[in-house]
Steps between C-alpha positions, in 0.01 A plus 500: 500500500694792518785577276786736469759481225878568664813601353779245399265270382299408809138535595324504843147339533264556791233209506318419852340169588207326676759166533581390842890437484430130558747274336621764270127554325535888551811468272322268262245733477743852410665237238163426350392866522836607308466260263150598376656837508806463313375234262717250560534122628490464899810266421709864425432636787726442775526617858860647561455640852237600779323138551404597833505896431228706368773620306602279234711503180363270177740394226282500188599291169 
């Protein structure tokens, strides 16, 4: 996972895949990745935009 820290308190991660976008399991996948990464709970990580994009935007609690 690549990571960039942004100005105005935002940050921009770069993380690839093996996932097949079945069922959402790509997106599970990122949301597991980030969590690992940012040590916190799967449950505080929400999807805000891009579901179907290979740009997407997390909400993280």
């Amino acid at each position: 996972m690549n990571y960039e820290d942004r100005s105005g308190g935002s940050s921009k991660f770069k993380e690839s895949t093996s996932r097949k976008d079945l069922e959402g399991k790509a997106n599970k996948a990122v949301v597991v990745s980030l969590a690992k990464f940012l040590k916190v709970k799967k449950s505080g990580i929400i999807l805000v935009k891009g579901e179907k994009s290979k740009n997407k935007v997390f909400e993280i609690f």
